[in-house]
FIFI-893275 format. One record per residue (C-alpha): residue in three letters; x, y, z. Coordinates in nm, 2 decimals, padded with zeros to 4 digits. Layout:
! FIFI-893275
<r ALA,<X,Y,Z>>
...
This chain:
! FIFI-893275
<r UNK,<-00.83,-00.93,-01.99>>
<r UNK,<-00.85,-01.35,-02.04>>
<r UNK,<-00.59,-01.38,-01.71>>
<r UNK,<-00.83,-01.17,-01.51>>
<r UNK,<-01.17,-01.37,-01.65>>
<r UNK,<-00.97,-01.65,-01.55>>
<r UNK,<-00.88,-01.52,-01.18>>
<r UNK,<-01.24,-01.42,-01.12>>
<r UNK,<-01.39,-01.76,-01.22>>
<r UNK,<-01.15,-01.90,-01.03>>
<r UNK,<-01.25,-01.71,-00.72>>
<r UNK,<-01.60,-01.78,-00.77>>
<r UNK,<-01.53,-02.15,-00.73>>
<r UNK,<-01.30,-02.09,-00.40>>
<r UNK,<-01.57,-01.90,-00.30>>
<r UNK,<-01.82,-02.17,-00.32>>
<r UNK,<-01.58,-02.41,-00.13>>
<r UNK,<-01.59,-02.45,00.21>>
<r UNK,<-01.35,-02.24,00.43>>
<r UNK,<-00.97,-02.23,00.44>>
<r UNK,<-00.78,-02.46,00.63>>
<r UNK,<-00.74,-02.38,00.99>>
<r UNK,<-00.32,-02.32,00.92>>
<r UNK,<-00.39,-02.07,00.61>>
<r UNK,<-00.66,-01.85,00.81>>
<r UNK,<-00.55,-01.57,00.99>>
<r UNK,<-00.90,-01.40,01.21>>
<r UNK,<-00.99,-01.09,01.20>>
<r UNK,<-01.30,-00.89,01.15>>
<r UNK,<-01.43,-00.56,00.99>>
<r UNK,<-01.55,-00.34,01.24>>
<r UNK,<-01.67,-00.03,01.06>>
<r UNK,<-01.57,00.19,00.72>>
<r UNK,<-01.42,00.55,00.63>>
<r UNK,<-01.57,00.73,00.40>>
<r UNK,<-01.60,01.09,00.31>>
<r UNK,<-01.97,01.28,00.31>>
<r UNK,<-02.24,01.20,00.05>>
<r UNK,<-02.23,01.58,-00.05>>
<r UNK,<-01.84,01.51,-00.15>>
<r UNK,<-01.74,01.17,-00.16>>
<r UNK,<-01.41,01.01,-00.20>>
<r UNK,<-01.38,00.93,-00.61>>
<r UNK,<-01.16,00.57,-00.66>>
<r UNK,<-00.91,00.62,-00.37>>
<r UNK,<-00.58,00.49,-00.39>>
<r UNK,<-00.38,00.47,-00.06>>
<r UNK,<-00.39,00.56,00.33>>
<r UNK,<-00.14,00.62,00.58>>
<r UNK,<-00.20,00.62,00.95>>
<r UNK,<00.05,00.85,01.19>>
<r UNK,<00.14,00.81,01.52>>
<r UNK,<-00.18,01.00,01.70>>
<r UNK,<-00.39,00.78,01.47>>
<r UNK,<-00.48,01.03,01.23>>
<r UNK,<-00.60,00.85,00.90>>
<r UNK,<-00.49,01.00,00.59>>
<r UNK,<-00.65,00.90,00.27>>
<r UNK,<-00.53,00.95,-00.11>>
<r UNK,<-00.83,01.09,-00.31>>
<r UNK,<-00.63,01.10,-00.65>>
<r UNK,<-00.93,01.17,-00.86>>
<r UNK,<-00.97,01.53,-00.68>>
<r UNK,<-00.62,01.57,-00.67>>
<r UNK,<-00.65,01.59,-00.28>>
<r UNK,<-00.56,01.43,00.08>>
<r UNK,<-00.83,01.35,00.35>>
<r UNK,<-00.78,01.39,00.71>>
<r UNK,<-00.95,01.17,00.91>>
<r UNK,<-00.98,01.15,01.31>>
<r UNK,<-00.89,00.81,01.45>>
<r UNK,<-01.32,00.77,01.48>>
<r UNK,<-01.34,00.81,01.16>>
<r UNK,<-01.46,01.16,01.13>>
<r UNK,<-01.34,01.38,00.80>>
<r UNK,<-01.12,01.67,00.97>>
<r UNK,<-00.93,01.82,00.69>>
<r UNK,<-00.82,01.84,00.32>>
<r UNK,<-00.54,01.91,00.21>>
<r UNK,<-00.43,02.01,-00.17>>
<r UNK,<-00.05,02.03,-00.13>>
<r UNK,<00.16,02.32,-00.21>>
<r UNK,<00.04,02.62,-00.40>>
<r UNK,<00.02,02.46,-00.77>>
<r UNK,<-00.17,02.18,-00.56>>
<r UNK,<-00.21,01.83,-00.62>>
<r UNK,<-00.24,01.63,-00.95>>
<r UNK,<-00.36,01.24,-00.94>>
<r UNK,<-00.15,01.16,-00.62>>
<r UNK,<-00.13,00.80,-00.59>>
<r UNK,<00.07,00.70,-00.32>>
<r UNK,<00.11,00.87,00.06>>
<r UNK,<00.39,00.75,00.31>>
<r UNK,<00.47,00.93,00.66>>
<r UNK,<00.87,01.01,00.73>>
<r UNK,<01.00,00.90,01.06>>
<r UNK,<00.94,01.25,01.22>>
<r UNK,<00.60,01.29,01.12>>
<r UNK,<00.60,01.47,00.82>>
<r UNK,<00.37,01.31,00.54>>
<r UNK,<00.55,01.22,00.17>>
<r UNK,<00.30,01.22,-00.13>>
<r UNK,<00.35,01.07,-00.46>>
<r UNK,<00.26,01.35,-00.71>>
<r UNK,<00.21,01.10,-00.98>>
<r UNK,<00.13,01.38,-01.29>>
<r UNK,<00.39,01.66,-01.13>>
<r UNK,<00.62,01.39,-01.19>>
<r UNK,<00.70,01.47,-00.82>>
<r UNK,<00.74,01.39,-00.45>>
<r UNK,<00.55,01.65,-00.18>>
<r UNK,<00.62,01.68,00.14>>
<r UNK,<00.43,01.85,00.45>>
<r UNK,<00.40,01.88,00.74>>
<r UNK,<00.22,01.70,01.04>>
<r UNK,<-00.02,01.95,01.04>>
<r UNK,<-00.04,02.03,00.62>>
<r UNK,<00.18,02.33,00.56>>
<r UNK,<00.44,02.26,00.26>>
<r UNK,<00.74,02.19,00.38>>
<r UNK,<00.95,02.09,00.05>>
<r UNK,<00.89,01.96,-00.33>>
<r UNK,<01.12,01.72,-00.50>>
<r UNK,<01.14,01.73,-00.82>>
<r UNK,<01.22,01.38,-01.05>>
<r UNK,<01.39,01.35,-01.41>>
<r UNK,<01.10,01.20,-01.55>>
<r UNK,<00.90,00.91,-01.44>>
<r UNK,<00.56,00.89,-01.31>>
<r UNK,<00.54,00.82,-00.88>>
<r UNK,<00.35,00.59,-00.73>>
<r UNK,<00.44,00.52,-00.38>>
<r UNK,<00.69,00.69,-00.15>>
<r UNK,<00.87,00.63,00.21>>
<r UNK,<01.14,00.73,00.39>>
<r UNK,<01.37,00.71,00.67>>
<r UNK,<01.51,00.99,00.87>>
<r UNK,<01.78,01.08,00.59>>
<r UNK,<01.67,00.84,00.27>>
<r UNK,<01.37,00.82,00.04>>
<r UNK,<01.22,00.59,-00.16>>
<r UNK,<01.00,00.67,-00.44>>
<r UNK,<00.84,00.35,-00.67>>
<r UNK,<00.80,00.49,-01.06>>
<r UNK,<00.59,00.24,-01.24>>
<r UNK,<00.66,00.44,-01.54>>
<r UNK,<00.98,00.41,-01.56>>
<r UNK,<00.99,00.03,-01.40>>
<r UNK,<01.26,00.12,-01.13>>
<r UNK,<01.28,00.32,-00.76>>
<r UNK,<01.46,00.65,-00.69>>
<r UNK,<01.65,00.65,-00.41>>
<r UNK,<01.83,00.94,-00.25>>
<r UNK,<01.86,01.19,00.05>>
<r UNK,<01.50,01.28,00.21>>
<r UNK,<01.64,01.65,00.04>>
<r UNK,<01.72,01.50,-00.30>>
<r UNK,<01.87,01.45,-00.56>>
<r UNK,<01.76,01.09,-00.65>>
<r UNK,<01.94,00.82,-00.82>>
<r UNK,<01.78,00.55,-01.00>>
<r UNK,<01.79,00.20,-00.87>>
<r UNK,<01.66,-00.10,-01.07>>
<r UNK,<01.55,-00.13,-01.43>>
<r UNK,<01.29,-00.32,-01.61>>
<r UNK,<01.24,-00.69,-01.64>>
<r UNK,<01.10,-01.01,-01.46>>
<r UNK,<01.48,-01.07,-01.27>>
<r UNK,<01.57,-01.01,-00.88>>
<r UNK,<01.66,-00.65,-00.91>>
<r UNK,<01.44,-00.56,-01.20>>
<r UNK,<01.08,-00.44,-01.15>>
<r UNK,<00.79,-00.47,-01.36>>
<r UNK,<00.54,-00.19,-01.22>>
<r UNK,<00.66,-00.15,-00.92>>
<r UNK,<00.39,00.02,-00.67>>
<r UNK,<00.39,00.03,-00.30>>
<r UNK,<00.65,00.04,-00.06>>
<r UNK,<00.71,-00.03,00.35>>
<r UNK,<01.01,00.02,00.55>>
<r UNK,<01.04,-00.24,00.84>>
<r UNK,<01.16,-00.12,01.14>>
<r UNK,<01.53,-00.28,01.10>>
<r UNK,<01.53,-00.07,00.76>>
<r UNK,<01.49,-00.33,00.49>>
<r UNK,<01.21,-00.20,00.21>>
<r UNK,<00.96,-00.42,00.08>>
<r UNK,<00.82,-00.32,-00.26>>
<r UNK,<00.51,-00.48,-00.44>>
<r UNK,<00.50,-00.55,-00.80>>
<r UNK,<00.19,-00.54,-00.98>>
<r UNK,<00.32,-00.74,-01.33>>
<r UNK,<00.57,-00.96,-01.14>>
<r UNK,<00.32,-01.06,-00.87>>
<r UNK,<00.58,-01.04,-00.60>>
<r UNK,<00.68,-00.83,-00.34>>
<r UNK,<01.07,-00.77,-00.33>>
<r UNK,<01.33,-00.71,-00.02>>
<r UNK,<01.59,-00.46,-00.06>>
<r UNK,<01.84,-00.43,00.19>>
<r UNK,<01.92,-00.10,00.42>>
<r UNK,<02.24,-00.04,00.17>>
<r UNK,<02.05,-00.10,-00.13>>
<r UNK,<02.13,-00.45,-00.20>>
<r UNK,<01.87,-00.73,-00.35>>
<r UNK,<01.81,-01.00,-00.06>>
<r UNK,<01.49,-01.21,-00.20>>
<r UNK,<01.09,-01.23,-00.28>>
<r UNK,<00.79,-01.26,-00.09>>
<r UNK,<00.50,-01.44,-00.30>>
<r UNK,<00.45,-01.55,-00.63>>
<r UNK,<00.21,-01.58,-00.90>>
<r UNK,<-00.10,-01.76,-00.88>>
<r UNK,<-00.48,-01.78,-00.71>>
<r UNK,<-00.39,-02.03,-00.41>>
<r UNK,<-00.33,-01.89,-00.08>>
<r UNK,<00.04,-01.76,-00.05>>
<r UNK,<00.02,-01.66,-00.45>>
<r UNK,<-00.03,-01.35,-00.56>>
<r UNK,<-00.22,-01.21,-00.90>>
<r UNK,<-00.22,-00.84,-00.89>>
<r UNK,<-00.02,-00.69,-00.50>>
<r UNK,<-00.12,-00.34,-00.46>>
<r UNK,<-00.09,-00.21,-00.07>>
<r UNK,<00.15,-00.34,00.12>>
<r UNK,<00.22,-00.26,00.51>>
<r UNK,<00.38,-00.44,00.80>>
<r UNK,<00.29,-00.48,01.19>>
<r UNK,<00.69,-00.41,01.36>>
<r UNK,<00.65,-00.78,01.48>>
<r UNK,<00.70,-01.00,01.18>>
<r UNK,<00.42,-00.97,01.00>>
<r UNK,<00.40,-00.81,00.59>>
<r UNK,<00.03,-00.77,00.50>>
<r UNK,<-00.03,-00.77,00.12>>
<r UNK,<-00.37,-00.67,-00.08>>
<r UNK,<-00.45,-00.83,-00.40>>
<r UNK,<-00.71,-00.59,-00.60>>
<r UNK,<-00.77,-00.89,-00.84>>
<r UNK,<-00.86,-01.16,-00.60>>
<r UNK,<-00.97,-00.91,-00.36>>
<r UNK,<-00.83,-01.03,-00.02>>
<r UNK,<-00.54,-00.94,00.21>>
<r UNK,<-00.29,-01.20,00.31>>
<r UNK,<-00.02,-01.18,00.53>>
<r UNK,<00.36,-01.32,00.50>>
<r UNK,<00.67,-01.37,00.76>>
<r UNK,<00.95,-01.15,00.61>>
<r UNK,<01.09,-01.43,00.46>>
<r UNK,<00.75,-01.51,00.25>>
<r UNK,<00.62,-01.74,00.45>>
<r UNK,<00.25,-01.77,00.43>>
<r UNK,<00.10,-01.68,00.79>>
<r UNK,<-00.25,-01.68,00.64>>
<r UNK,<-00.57,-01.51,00.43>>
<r UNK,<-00.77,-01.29,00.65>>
<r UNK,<-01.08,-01.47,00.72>>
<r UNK,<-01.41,-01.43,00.95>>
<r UNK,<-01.52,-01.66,01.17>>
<r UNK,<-01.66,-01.92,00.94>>
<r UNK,<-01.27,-01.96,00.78>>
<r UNK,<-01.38,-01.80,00.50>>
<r UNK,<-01.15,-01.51,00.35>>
<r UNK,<-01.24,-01.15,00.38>>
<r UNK,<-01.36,-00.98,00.07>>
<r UNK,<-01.26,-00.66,-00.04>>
<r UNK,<-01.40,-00.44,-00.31>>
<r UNK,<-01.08,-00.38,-00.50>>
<r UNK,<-00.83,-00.37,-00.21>>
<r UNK,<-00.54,-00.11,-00.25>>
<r UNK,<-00.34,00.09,-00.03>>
<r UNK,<-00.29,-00.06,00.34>>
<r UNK,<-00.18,00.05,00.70>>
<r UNK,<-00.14,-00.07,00.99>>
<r UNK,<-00.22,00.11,01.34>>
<r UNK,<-00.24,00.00,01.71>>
<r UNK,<-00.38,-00.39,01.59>>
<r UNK,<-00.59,-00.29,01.27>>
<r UNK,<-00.53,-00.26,00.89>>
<r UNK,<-00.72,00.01,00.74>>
<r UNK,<-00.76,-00.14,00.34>>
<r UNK,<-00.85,00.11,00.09>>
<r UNK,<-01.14,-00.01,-00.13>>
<r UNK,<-01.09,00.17,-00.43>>
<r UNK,<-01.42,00.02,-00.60>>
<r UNK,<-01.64,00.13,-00.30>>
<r UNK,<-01.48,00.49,-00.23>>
<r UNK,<-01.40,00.38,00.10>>
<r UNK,<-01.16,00.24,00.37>>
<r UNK,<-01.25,-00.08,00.60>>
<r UNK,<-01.15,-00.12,00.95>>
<r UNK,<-01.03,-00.44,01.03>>
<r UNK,<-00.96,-00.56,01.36>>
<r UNK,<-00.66,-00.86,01.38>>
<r UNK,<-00.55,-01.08,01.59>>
<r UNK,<-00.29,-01.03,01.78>>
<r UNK,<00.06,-01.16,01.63>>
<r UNK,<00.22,-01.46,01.86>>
C-alpha cells in the first residue's frame, strides 16, 4: 500500500511537469471506446484479444463470460465456454489457426473454442490458478500466478512446469500476460518483478525488458503485454496507468503520448492487443476498452 501512495504521488508531480521529451514520446491518439450496453455492462474486465477479421474479444471475468465485439465496436455475441461454463477467466489468447484459448482461472483450467464459439477442447492443470494463455500451432503457454511459474506443453496437453518462484532470470514472481512474437520467442510480464521476461522458442531464458521504477522505460506494476510483428513490445502499467513500448531487446521506444507530449492516461490499463495499427487497452477501472490509433513503426 505505502509503494503504491508513493507511485501515485509521484505521478501526480510528472503530471504537473511539462511534456516528455521529444525521444521518450511515441504519438498516438484515442479514437473512440468499447464498451458493453448500459442494461448489462462489462464488470472490471481483464483482457482482449483481436483475431484476424478484427473481431474484438473481451474478458468479462466478473460474469464469468467472453464478449464479442465487431471490428466497429458493436457487441455481437457472448460466450460462456463449455457446458459447466466459465469461472473468473482472466486471460484470453487466439492460437495460430483461429481458435481462441481462455484462462479459466477458478476451473484451474485452459478452454479452448472455436472461431466461431463452439467448445472445441478443455485442459485440465495439476493445480495452479491461470492467468494468461498462448499458443503456437503445436505448443501452449499458460502463466499461473499462483503457483509462480508457466506450463508449457502440446496445444493437446499434458503440461509441464517451467520456472519456479523467485526474483532470478528464470524464476517468476506473478507472472501474468504472455505474447508470442512472430519468430517464436514468448514475452511474459511480471507483476511483483516489474519486468517483462524473453523465453526462447526451445524454452531457454535469453534476458528482461524493463525494470522497476516510475521513469519512462521503468516499470511499477506490467499487466497487458502485446507486440506489433515489426519490432515493437507494448507494455501497460495499471499503477502508473500508461502504455509504453520497448524494442525486443528493452529498449525504450517511448510513452504513448498526445499531441502536447504528454503521456496517455489510462484508467487502470490491463490486457492489450494489437490490430491493423491500433492497441485496444483494457481499462479495467472504467469497464471499458480504448481505441488507440499509433503511429506507424519506422
Amino acid at each position: 500500500m505505502i509503494r503504491a501512495l508513493i507511485a501515485l504521488m509521484a505521478l501526480s508531480a510528472a503530471h504537473a511537469a511539462p511534456g516528455l521529451p521529444r525521444g521518450q514520446q511515441l504519438p498516438a491518439r484515442v479514437t473512440g471506446h468499447i464498451s458493453a450496453p448500459q442494461r448489462d455492462p462489462m464488470n472490471l474486465p481483464t483482457d482482449i484479444a483481436v483475431d484476424r477479421q478484427g473481431q474484438i474479444i473481451v474478458v468479462d471475468g466478473v460474469a464469468s463470460r467472453l464478449l464479442v465485439f465487431s471490428p466497429e465496436g458493436a457487441l455481437k455475441a457472448t460466450w460462456t465456454g463449455p457446458k459447466d461454463g466459465l469461472e473468473m477467466p482472466v486471460g484470453v489468447g487466439i492460437a495460430p489457426d483461429g481458435h481462441i484459448l481462455i484462462a479459466d482461472t477458478r476451473h484451474h483450467r485452459v478452454v479452448e473454442l472455436s472461431a466461431k464459439g463452439a467448445p472445441v477442447q478443455v485442459i485440465a492443470l495439476p493445480k495452479g490458478a491461470p492467468r494468461d494463455v498462448a499458443a503456437t500451432r503445436d505448443r501452449l503457454y499458460v502463466s499461473d500466478g499462483e503457483g509462480e511459474h508457466l506450463w508449457v506443453g502440446p496445444r493437446a496437453g499434458p503440461l509441464k512446469p517451467l520456472g519456479a518462484k523467485g526474483p532470478a532470470l528464470g524464476q517468476f514472481l506473478k507472472p501474468f500476460a504472455l505474447w508470442i512474437g512472430p519468430d517464436g520467442y514468448v514475452f511474459v510480464s511480471e507483476v511483483l518483478s516489474a519486468t517483462v521476461q524473453r523465453i526462447t522458442p526451445d524454452n531457454r531464458w535469453s534476458g528482461r525488458l524493463g525494470r522497476f521504477g516510475l521513469e519512462p522505460g521503468h516499470l511499477y506494476r506490467p499487466k497487458g503485454i502485446a507486440g506489433d510483428g515489426e519490432g515493437r513490445l507494448f507494455v501497460a502499467d495499471s499503477t502508473m496507468g500508461v502504455v509504453q513500448a520497448f524494442d525486443v531487446n528493452g529498449g525504450l521506444i517511448g510513452v504513448l503520448s498526445d499531441a502536447q507530449g504528454e503521456p496517455l492516461r489510462f484508467n487502470h490499463p490491463m490486457g492489450i492487443a494489437y490490430h491493423a495499427g491500433r492497441l485496444y487497452v483494457v481499462e479495467q477501472r472504467a469497464h471499458r476498452v480504448a481505441v488507440v490509433a499509433l503511429e506507424a513503426a519506422k
